[in-house]
Every structure is written in structure tokens, then in C-alpha cells.
C-alpha positions as CSV (number, residue, x, y, z in Angstrom):
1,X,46.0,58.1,19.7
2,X,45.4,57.6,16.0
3,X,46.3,61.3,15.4
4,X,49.7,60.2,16.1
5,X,52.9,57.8,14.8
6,X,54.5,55.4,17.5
7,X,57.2,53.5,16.1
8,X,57.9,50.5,18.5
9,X,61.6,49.3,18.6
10,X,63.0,45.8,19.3
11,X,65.7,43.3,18.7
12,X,63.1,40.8,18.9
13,X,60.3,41.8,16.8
14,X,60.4,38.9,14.2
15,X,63.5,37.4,15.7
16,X,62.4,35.2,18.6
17,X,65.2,35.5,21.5
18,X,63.4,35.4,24.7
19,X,60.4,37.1,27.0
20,X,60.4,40.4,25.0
21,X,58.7,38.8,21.8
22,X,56.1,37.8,23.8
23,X,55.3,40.9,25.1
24,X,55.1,42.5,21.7
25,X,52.9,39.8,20.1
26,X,50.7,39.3,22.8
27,X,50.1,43.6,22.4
28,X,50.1,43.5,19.0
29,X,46.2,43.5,18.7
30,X,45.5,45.6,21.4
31,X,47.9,48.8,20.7
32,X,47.2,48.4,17.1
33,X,43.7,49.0,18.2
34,X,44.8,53.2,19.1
35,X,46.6,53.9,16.6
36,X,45.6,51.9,13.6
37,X,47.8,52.2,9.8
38,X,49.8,54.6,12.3
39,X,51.6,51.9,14.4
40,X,54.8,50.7,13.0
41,X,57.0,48.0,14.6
42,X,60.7,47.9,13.8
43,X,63.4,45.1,14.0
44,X,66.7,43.4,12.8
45,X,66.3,41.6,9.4
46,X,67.8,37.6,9.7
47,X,66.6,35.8,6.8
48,X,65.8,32.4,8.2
49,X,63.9,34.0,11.4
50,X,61.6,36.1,9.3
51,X,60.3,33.0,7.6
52,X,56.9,31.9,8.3
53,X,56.8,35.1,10.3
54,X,57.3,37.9,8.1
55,X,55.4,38.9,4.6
56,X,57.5,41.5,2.5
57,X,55.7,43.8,0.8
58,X,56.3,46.2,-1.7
59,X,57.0,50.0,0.3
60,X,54.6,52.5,-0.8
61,X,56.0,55.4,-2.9
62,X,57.2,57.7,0.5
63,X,58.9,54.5,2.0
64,X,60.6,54.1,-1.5
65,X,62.5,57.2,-1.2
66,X,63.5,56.5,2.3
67,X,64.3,53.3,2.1
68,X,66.6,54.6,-1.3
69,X,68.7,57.5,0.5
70,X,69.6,54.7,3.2
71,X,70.5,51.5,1.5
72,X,72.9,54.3,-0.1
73,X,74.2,54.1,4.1
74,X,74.6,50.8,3.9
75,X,71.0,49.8,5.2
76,X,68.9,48.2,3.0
77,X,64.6,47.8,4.9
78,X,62.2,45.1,4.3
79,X,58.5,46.4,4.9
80,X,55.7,43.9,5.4
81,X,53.6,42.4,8.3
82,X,54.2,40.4,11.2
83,X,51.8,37.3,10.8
84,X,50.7,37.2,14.4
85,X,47.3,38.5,15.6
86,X,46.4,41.7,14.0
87,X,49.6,41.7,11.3
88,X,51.1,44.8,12.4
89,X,52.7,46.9,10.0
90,X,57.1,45.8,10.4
91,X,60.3,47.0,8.8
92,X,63.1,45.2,9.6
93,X,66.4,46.5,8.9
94,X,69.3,44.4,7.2
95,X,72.1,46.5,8.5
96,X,75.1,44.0,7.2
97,X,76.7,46.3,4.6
98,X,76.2,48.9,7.8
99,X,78.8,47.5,9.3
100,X,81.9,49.7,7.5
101,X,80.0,52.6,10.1
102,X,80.8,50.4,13.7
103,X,83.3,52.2,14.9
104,X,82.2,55.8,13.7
105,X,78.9,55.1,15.8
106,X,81.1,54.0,19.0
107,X,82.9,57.5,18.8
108,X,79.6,59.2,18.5
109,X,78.7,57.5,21.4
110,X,81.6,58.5,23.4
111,X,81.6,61.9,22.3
112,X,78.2,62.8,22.9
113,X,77.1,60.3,25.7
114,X,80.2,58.8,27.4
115,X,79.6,55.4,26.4
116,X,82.8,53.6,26.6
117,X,82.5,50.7,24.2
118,X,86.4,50.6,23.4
119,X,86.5,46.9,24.5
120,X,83.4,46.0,23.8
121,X,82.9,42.8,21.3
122,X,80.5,41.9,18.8
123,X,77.5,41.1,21.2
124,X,77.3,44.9,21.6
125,X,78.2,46.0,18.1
126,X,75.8,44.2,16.5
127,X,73.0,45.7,18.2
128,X,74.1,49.3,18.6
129,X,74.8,49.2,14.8
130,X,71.3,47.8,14.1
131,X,69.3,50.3,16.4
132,X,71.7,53.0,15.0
133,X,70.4,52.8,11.9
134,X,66.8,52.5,13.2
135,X,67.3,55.8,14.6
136,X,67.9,57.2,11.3
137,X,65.0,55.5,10.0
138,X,62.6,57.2,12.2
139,X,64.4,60.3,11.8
140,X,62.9,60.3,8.3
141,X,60.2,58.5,8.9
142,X,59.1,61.3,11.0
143,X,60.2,64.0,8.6
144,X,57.4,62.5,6.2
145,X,54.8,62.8,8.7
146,X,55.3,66.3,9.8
147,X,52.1,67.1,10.6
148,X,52.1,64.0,13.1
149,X,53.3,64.1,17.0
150,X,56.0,61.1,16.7
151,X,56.4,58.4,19.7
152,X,59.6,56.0,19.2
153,X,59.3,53.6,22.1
154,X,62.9,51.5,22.2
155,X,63.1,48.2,24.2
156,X,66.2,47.0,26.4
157,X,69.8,48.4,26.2
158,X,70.1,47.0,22.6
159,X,68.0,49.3,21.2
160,X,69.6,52.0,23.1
161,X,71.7,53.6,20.7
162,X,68.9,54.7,18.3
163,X,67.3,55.7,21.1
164,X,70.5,58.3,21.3
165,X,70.7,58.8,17.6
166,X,67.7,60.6,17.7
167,X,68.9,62.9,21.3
168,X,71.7,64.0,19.6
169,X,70.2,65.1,16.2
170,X,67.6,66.8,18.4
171,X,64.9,65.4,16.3
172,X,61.8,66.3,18.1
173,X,60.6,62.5,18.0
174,X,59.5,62.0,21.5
175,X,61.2,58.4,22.8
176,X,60.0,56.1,25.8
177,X,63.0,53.2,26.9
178,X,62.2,50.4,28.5
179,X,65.0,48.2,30.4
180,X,63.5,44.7,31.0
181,X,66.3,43.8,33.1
182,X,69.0,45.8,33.9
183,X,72.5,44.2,32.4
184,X,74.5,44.7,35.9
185,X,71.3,43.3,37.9
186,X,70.9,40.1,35.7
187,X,74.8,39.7,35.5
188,X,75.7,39.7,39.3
189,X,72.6,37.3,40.2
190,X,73.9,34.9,37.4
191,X,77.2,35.3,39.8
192,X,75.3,34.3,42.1
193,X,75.7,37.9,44.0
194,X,72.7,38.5,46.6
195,X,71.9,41.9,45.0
196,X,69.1,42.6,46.8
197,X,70.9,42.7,50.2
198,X,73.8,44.7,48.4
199,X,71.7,47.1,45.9
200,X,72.4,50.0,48.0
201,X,76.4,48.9,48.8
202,X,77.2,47.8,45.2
203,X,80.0,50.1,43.2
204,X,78.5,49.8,39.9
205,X,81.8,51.0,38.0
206,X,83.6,48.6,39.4
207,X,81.6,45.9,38.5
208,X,80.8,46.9,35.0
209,X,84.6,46.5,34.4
210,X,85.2,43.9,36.2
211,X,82.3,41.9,34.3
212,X,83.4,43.5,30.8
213,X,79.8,44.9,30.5
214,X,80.6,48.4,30.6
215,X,79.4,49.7,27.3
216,X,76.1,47.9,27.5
217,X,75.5,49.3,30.9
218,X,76.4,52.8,29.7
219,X,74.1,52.9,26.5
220,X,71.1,51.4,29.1
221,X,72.1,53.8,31.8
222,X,72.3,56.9,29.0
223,X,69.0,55.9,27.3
224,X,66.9,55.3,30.3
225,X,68.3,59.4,31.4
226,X,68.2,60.6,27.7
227,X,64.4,59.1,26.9
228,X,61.6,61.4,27.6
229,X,60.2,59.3,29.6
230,X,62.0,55.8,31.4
231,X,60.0,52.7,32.1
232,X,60.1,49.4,33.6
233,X,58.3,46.1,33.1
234,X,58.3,45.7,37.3
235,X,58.3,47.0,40.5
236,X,61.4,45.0,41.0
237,X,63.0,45.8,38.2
238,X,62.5,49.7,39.1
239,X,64.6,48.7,42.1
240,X,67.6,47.9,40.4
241,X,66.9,51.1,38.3
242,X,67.7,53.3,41.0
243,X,70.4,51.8,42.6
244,X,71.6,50.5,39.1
245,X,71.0,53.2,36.6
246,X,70.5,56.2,39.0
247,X,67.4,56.7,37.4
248,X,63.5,55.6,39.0
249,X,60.8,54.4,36.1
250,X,57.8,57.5,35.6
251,X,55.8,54.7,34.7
252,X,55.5,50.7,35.0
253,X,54.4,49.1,32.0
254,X,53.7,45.9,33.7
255,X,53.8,43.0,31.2
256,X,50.3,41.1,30.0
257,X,48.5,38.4,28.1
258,X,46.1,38.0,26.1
259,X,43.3,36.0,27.6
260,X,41.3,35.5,24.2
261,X,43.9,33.0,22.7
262,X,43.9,31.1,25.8
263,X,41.0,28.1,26.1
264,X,37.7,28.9,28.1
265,X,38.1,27.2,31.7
266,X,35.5,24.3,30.5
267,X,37.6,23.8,27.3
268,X,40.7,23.7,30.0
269,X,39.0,21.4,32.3
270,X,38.7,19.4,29.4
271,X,42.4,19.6,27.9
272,X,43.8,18.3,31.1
273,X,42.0,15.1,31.5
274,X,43.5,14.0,27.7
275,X,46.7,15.9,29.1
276,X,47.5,14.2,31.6
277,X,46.4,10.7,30.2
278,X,48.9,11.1,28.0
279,X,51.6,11.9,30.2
280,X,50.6,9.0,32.4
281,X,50.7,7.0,29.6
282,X,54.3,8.3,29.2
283,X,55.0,7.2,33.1
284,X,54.1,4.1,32.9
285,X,57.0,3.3,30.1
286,X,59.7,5.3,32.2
287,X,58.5,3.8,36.3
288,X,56.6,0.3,35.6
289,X,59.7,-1.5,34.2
290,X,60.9,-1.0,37.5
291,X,57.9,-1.1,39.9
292,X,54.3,0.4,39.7
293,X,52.3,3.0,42.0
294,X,48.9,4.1,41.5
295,X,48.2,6.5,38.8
296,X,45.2,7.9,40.1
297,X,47.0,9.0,43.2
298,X,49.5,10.4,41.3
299,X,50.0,14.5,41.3
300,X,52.6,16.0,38.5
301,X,54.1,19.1,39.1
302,X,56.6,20.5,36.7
303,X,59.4,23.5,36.8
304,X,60.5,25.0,33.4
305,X,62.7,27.3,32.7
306,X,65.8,28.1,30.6
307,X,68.7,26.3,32.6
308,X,69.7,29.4,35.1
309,X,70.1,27.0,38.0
310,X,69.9,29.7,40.5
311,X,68.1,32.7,39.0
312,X,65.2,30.6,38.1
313,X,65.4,29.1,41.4
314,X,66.0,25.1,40.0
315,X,68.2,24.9,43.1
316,X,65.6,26.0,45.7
317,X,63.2,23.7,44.1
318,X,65.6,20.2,44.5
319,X,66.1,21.0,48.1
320,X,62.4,21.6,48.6
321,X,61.5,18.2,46.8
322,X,64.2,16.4,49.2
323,X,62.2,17.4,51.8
324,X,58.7,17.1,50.2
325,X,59.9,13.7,49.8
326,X,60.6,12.5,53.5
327,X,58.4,14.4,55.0
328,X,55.6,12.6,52.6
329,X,57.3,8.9,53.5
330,X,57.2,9.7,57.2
331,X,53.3,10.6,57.3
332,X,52.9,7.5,54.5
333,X,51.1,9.3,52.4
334,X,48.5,7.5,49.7
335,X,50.3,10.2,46.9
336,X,53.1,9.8,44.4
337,X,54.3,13.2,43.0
338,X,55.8,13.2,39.8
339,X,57.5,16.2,39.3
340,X,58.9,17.1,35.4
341,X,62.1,19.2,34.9
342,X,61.1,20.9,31.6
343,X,65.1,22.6,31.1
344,X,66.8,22.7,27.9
345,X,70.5,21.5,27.9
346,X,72.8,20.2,25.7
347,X,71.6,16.3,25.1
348,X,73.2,13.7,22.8
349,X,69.6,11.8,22.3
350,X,66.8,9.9,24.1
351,X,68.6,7.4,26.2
352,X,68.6,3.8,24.6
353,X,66.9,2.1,27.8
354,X,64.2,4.2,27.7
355,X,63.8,4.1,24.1
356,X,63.3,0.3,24.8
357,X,60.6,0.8,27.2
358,X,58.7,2.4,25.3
359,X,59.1,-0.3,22.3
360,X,58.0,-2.7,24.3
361,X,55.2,-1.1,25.5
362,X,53.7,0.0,22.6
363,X,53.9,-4.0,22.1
364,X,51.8,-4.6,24.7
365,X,49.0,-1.5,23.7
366,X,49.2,-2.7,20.4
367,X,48.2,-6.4,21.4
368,X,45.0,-4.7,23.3
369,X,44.1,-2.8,20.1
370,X,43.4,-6.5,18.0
371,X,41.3,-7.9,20.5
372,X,39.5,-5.0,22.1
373,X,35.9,-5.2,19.9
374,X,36.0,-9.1,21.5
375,X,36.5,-7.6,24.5
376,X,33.7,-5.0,24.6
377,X,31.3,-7.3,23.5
378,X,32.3,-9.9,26.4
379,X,32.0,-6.9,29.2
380,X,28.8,-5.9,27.5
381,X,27.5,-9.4,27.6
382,X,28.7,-10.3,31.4
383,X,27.1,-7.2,32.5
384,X,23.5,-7.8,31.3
385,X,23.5,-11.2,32.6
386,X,25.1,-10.2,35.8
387,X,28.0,-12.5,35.5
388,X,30.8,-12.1,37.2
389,X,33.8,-10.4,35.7
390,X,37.3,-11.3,35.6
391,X,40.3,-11.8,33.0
392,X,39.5,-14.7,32.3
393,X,35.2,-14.0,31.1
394,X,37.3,-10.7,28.9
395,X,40.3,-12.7,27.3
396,X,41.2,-15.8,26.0
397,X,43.9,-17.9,28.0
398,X,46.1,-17.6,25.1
399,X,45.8,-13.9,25.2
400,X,46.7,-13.7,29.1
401,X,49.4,-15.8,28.6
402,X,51.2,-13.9,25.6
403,X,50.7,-11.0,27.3
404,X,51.5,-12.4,30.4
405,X,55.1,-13.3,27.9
406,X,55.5,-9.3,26.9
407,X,54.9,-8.2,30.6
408,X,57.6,-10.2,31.9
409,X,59.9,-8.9,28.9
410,X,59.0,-5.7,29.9
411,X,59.6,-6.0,33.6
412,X,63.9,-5.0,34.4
413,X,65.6,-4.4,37.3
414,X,67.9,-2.1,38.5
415,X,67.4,1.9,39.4
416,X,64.5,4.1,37.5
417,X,65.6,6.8,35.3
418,X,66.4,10.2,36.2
419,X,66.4,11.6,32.8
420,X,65.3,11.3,29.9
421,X,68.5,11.6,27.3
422,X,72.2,11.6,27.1
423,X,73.4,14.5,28.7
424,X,76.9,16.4,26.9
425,X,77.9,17.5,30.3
426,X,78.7,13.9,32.2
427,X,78.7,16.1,35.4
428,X,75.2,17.8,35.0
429,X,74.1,19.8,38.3
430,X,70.3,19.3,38.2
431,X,71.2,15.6,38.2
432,X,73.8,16.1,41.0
433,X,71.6,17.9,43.4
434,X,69.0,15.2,42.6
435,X,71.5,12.4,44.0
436,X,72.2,15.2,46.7
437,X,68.6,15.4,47.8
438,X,68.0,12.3,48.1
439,X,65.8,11.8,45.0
440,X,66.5,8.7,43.8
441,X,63.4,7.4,42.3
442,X,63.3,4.4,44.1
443,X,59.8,2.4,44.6
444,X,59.5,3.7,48.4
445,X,60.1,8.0,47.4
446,X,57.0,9.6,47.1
447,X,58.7,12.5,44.9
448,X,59.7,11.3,41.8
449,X,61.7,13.4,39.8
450,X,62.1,13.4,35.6
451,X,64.8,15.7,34.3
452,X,63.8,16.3,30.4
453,X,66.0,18.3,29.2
454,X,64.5,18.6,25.3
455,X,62.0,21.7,23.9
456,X,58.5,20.8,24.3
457,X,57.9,21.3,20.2
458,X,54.8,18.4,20.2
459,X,57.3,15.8,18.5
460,X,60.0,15.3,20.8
461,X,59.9,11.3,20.3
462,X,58.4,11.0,23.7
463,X,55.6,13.0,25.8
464,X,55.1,14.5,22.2
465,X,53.2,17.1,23.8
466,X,53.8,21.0,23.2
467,X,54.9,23.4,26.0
468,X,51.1,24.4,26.3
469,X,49.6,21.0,26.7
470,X,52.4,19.7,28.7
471,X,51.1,22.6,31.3
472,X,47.8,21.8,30.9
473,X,47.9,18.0,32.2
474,X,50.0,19.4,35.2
475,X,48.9,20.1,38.8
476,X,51.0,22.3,39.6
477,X,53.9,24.6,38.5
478,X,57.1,25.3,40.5
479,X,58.4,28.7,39.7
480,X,60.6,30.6,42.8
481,X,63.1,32.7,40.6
482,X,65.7,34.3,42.5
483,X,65.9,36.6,39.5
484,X,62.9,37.5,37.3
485,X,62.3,40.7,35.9
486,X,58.9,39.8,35.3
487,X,58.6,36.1,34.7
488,X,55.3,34.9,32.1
489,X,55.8,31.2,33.1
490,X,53.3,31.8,36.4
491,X,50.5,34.0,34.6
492,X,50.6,31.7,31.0
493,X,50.1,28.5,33.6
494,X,47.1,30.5,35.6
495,X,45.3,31.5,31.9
496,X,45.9,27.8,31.2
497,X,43.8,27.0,34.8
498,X,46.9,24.9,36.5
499,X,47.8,26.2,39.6
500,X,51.6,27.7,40.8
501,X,54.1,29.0,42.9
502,X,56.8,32.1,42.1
503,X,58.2,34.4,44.0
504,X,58.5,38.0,46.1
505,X,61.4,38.6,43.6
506,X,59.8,38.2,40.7
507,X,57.8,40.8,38.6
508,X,55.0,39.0,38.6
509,X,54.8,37.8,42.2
510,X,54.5,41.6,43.1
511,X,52.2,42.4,40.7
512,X,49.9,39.7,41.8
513,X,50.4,40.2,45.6
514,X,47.8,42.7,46.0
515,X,45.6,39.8,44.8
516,X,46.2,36.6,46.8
517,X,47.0,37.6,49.9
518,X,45.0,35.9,52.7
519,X,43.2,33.6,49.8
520,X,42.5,29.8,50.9
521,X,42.6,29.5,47.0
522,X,45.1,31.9,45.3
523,X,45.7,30.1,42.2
524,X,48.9,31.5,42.2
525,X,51.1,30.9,45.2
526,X,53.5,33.6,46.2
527,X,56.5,32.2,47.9
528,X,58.7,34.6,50.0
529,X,62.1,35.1,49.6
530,X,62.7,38.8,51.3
531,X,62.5,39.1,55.2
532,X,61.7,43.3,54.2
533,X,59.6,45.0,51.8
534,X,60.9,46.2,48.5
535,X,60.3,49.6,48.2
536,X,61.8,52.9,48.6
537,X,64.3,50.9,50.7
538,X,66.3,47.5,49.7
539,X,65.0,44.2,50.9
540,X,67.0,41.3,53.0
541,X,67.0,38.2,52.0
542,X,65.9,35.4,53.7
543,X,67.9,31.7,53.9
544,X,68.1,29.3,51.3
545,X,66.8,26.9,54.0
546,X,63.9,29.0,54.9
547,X,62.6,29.6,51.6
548,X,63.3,25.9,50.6
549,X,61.0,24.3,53.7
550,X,58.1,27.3,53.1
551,X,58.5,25.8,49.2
552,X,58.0,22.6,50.4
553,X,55.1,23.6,52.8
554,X,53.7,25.0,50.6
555,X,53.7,21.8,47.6
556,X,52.9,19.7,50.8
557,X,49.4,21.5,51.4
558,X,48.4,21.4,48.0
559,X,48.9,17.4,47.4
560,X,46.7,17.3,50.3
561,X,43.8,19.4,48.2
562,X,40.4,17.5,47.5
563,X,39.4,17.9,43.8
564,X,37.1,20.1,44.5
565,X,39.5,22.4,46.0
566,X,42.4,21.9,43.1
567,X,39.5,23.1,41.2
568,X,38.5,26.1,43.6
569,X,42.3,27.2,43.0
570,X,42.0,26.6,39.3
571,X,39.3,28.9,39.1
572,X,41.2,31.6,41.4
573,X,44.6,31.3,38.9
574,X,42.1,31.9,35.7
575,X,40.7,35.1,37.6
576,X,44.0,36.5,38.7
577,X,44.9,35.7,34.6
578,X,42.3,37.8,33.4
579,X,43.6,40.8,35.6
580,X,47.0,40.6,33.4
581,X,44.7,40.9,30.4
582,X,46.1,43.5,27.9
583,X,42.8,45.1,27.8
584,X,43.4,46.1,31.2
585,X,47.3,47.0,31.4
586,X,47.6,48.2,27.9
587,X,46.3,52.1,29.7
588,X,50.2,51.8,31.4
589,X,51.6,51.7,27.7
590,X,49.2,55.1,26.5
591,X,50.1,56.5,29.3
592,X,53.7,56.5,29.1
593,X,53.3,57.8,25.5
594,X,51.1,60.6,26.2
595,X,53.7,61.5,28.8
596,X,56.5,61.3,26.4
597,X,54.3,63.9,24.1
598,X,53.9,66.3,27.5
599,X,57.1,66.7,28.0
């Protein structure tokens, strides 16, 4: 591989937008690894999402005269590394005095590919002008390196048009496309259209129009037929490529993770105890006002996702919990199960009430802090002369009774919380499907349910915890997608060692099927939504009903898990972790590349 140059091409290399970026830093190391000082990554240039990300450097004397002919284009490069594991080598291209071009590169589209981009609006233009001008990058970028074989690999539909720069210049660089998601697939199932029942029935220029994606559907649908060689992140997602794009992958590059970065499952083991004391810490401040329940019986499970109330199946999980919830009453189960809704939305701040709780509770910790050396010592004492202990041999009656005063100040009545802050939107649908469900967070419901609707950034005001740790004091993760390309939330929470749930619909509930069927202990729970296969033919989907009682079967049996067996499945997610391992699937990327130099 290092005999050749692969030029890797992404709107989100150095510019953070969503699953993509983790796929190409978590690779980073590992492709580097073929192809050494010969691997070159290339993306847009946005000042403030370059910084702390991106070290400039000064081009060497070949990059000087390329980067001169086409800042006299309009496009001016920034070379430099990407400060993630193994600092690739970057250029990132500020294309804003590119812009003059737009319209010249939508005719060029049309007139050699069909693309019709006439209505298109800036969410496409921006894009197709940037990866425009990558194309002409590599094109001399490859003219300097003659005696190399040159692989341009161009992610998702807006990279697609330097993809077709290079096709119509007949440049001889060989290019591999990858669609993560196809942009009709993901746009009907945010409609809420049941495409895999209607894959084979859907008229795909009708809806392009009718959805106004036409022009990004035609530059994915021409790059996918004009690459040397297609690809898709999924089985799934190959699906929709058929019916979708009229074209089927030649290879999967399945999406992986690298298990190095991630604690060893000791070290995990560990986390989760300090984890999770400090996110029952957290529960005591938002339930105990109100009434108390036993902490040690207590299971958290958590969904997070962006908010895609359908897609990422938010609405399958509510109804599931409804019924988690009586059917855990009727049997009077010893359990509590907190479950965390970890979804971003609009929020006006931490709601006041709660804000108050926690005041007052870190009144009462801090009163424990003075007198807790006098404390110790009294327990110490009591126990070696095999007295008997109570509050009154640890603490001082005027203790008891001030804290006795801050406890009662504590203490409100009224209804628990259902969320965490001020929501923008005073009609909110996670909340109303909670109210729908039945989950009220009263003392008798088993299920409680927190909607906290901030980033997990590790200073949030509350939990404080990062998106990380927050997994790693959790039980479980809730994860049925309706629509999930590939979906990293279920493999980053199996390397973490917490248990989950996703989906036959997702990417990665396929890829792991092979793995945990018939397993007592899966580690990853595979929840299914199609009543037929997905494969050469399209699958029917089964009721929302259906899915939503197997979902809460499913959360049922593992609340009723010894510890030893939470840890059995803990073990069994790490395992099906290290199978995602880019050290393993990276062969599906050189593959694909030594195809595309075949051909």
C-alpha cells in the first residue's frame, strides 16, 4: 500500500458534524499504518472548527506551487495535521472566494452528469463547490506523483461532485464513494414513510421532487455509478442502494472502533462503581424531595440519541417503558428503573425547582463533611468495644436535630420532575408520550423516567458527567432505531462493558447478528423489527405494538439478571467490541482500494 497515494475526502474531516468524523478518526491510526507520509486526508477549511484540531503548517516546496495556481481559482489550502491519534497529514480547502464559480460547476454537472441542481439552495452548493475544488486538488496532486497509482476515496453525496470532477477530466485517479445514508432513504423515514415495506414500490423521481432533494440525490446516485468502485457502511444501507440508487455496493466497508482508547474491562468495572455513585448522587436531589426508593435496587438504563423521535426509535422506547412499568407494579417487583433520556433540544436553562434541590442538598452533604473525622472515630470506637450502634453513639443530638431542620426543608410535595430544564417548545413530544404512557414518576412506578435534554460535555451544572462516563455508570442502553445506517451508539457502549439493545434495521444490529444469536449473554441485544429477512428481497415490517412489548421483554429479563450475570453479558458486549476493532475491518477499506486500482 505504501507504493501508492490515497487521498481520503470528507466534509467532516476537522469539521465535526455527525457519525462520519468518527469513523475517520477512529481509522486514522490504522490506515495511516499502509500507507504512511502517502495518506492524505482532505476537508472544508472553517476557522473556528479547525481550532484545537488542526496545526497549519508550512506546504513543502511541490504543495507551494499547487496551492499557488489555485488560490489564483479562488481556493486558497491550509496543510497541516489533524491532532487525533496518529496526526494524519490534512489540507483543508477555504473555498469562499470559490464561490464566483457555483453556478459554472452546476452546468458542468448537468451537462456532463444530468444533475439537476437548478433549484437547489445553499445546503447543496456549499458542498458541491467545496468538493469541486478538491477534485482539482487531487487532480494535481496526482500530476506530482506520477510515478504513484492514485486512490481518491470520497465520502457521502457531499463530496460527490469532486468525485465527478475527476470522471470528466478523465484523470486516471482511481475513486472509491461511499454513501453512509442514502438522502431519499433517510428523508422518507424522517416522514415517517415505512421504506422498508415500500423499497421495491417507491418512484424515486417523484419523491426527489416532491422532497426538493433532487440535486443531492442525483450527484450521490451519479457518483456511486461514476466511482470505480461503490461502497456502503451496511448491509442495510446496500438495500436502499439498489432500490434507491440502482446501483448494489462491490464492497461493505463496515464501520469500526478502536478498542485501544477504550478502558481494559477491570479499569471499566471500576469506572462504573464511581459512575454510577455519582449519578445516584444526582437522583437523590431530583426523586427524594418527593419520596425515596432504594438505591441499591435501583437499575439505570439510558437512550441517547439526536432528537429523531422515530428514526432513532425514542417513540418505540416510551411505549415499551409504559409497559415495562405495569407489568413491573403488577408482579411488585423489589426494582426501581431509572431510565435517562440523553436528547439534545432546544432548553431555556436547568429548571429553578431542581436547581433548588440540589442547593439544599449540597447543605445537607456539606454538614456531613464538618463532622465526619468525629464520626469515624465514634464508629471505630463502638466497634472495638462491641457497642451497639445507632445515630445517636455517631452524632451529637444537636447535629440530628439541625439536620433533622435541613431534611424537613428539603422534603416538598407535589409531582417529581420529568425533566431536567426549560424546554423552548411548551408542547415537547418526548414529554407528551411520557404523560401518554403513563410515566408519571409517581412513588408507586417502577420506571422512572428523566428527560435531559442538555450535551453530556462533563460541566453541564448537574450530572457533570461526560457522554462516556455517563454510559459507563449505566446498566443498560436502549437503542431500537427505525433508521440507522450504521449506528456507533450500541458498539461504543459494548467497548465501554454496559450492555444494549438496537435493532434488525440498523447497521450494526446486522453486523452483530451473526454473533449473538442463541447467546444467554449477548451483550448486545438485537431487537427485531422485520417479520422477513433483508436481503436480495425487501423486508416487512413488523407492528409498532409488537416490537414495543419484545422491547419491553426484553428490558424485563434483564432487570431480573443476578450480578453475576449483568457481568456475564458485560463480558460478552466487550468481546462482540473487539470484533468491530479496526484492526480487524480495516482489510474491507484495502480491499476496496485495491479494487478501485484493478479496474
Amino acid at each position: 500500500m505504501e507504493e501508492d497515494s490515497l487521498f481520503e475526502v470528507s466534509w467532516e474531516v476537522c469539521n465535526k458534524v455527525g457519525g462520519i468524523n468518527t469513523v475517520l478518526v477512529s481509522k486514522a491510526l490504522e490506515i495511516k499504518s499502509f500507507y504512511k507520509k502517502n495518506y492524505l486526508l482532505i476537508g472544508p477549511y472553517f476557522v473556528d472548527n479547525a481550532a484545537g484540531q488542526f496545526q497549519e503548517e508550512l506546504p513543502e516546496a511541490e504543495l507551494k506551487t499547487v496551492f499557488s495556481y489555485l488560490e489564483k481559482r479562488g481556493i486558497k489550502c491550509h496543510k497541516g495535521k489533524w491532532l487525533i491519534q496518529g496526526e494524519p497529514d490534512v489540507i483543508l480547502i477555504d473555498f469562499i472566494n470559490f464561490w464566483p464559480e457555483a453556478n459554472t460547476i452546476k452546468r458542468e454537472l448537468w451537462d456532463n452528469f444530468k444533475i439537476d441542481s437548478l433549484n437547489a439552495g445553499y445546503d447543496f452548493d456549499e458542498p458541491a463547490l467545496w468538493s469541486w475544488a478538491a477534485g482539482m486538488l487531487i487532480e494535481q496532486l496526482a500530476a506530482l506523483r506520477k510515478e504513484k497509482r492514485t486512490i481518491a476515496h470520497f465520502h457521502e453525496w457531499l463530496s460527490g461532485a469532486g468525485l465527478l470532477y475527476l470522471a470528466a477530466k478523465h484523470s486516471g485517479v482511481k475513486t472509491v464513494f461511499t454513501t453512509h445514508a442514502t438522502v431519499l432513504g433517510r428523508t422518507l423515514a424522517n416522514s415517517n414513510v415505512d421504506i422498508y415495506s415500500l423499497l421495491d414500490k417507491i418512484d424515486v423521481n417523484k419523491e426527489i421532487y416532491k422532497y426538493n432533494i433532487a440535486g443531492k440525490h442525483l450527484l450521490e446516485k451519479a457518483s456511486a455509478n461514476h466511482a470505480a468502485v461503490f461502497t456502503t457502511v451496511s448491509e442495510i444501507t446496500n438495500l436502499e442502494a439498489k432500490y434507491l440508487l440502482g446501483k448494489k455496493a462491490d464492497v461493505i466497508l463496515s464501520n469500526g472502533l478502536d478498542i485501544e482508547k477504550f478502558s481494559t474491562f477491570e479499569e471499566a468495572t471500576l469506572k462504573h462503581r464511581v459512575q454510577r455513585n455519582r449519578i445516584r448522587e444526582f437522583l437523590q436531589y431530583f426523586f427524594f424531595p418527593y419520596y425515596t426508593f432504594d438505591l441499591e435496587e435501583t437499575l439505570i438504563y439510558f437512550a441517547a440519541s439526536r432528537y429523531e423521535f422515530k428514526n432513532k426509535g425514542i417513540d418505540i422506547t416510551i411505549k415499551a417503558l409504559g409497559e415495562l412499568n405495569e407489568k413491573l407494579k403488577k408482579e411488585h417487583s423489589k426494582k426501581t428503573i431509572v431510565v435517562f433520556f440523553w436528547v439534545p433540544s432546544a432548553i431555556r436553562g436547568i429548571k429553578m425547582e431542581l436547581l433548588e434541590h440540589r442547593i439544599k442538598y449540597e447543605d445537607i452533604k456539606d454538614s456531613f463533611k464538618e463532622i465526619a473525622q468525629d464520626a469515624k472515630e465514634k464508629l471505630l470506637l463502638s466497634l472495638v468495644s462491641q457497642k451497639e450502634i445507632n445515630r445517636q453513639s455517631l452524632f451529637s443530638k444537636e447535629f440530628l436535630d439541625e439536620i433533622k431542620r435541613k431534611i424537613l426543608i428539603f422534603n416538598r410535595k407535589g409531582e417529581a420532575m420529568r425533566c431536567t430544564h426549560d424546554l423552548v417548545d411548551p408542547n415537547d413530544i418526548i414529554l407528551k408520550k411520557f404523560k401518554e404512557a403513563n410515566l408519571n414518576n409517581n412513588a408507586k412506578d417502577k420506571v422512572k423516567v428523566i428527560f435531559y435534554p442538555t450535551y453530556l460535555n462533563g460541566s453541564d451544572g448537574l450530572l457533570n458527567l461526560n457522554y462516556y462516563e455517563s454510559i459507563t455508570g449505566s446498566h443498560l442502553g436502549i437503542f431500537p432505531s427505525y433508521y440507522e445506517p450504521w449506528g456507533y451508539t450500541p458498539m461504543e457502549t459494548a467497548a465501554l462493558g454496559v450492555a444494549s439493545i438496537t435493532t434488525d434495521l440498523s447497521g450494526c444490529g446486522r453486523f452483530i447478528s451473526q454473533y449473538v444469536k442463541g447467546k444467554k449473554y449477548p451483550g448486545i441485544f438485537l431487537l427485531k423489527f422485520l417479520s422477513a429477512s433483508v436481503g436480495s428481497a425487501v423486508g416487512g415490517q413488523r407492528g409498532e405494538s409488537e416490537v414495543a412489548s419484545d422491547l419491553a421483554d426484553i428490558m424485563h429479563k434483564f432487570s431480573k439478571l443476578s450480578t453475576h450475570e449483568r457481568i456475564q453479558n458485560k463480558i460478552a458486549a466487550r468481546d462482540i467490541a473487539a470484533k468491530a476493532d479496526w484492526d480487524v475491518l480495516i482489510k474491507n477499506y484495502l480491499d476496496a482500494y485495491n479494487l478501485a486500482l484493478s479496474k
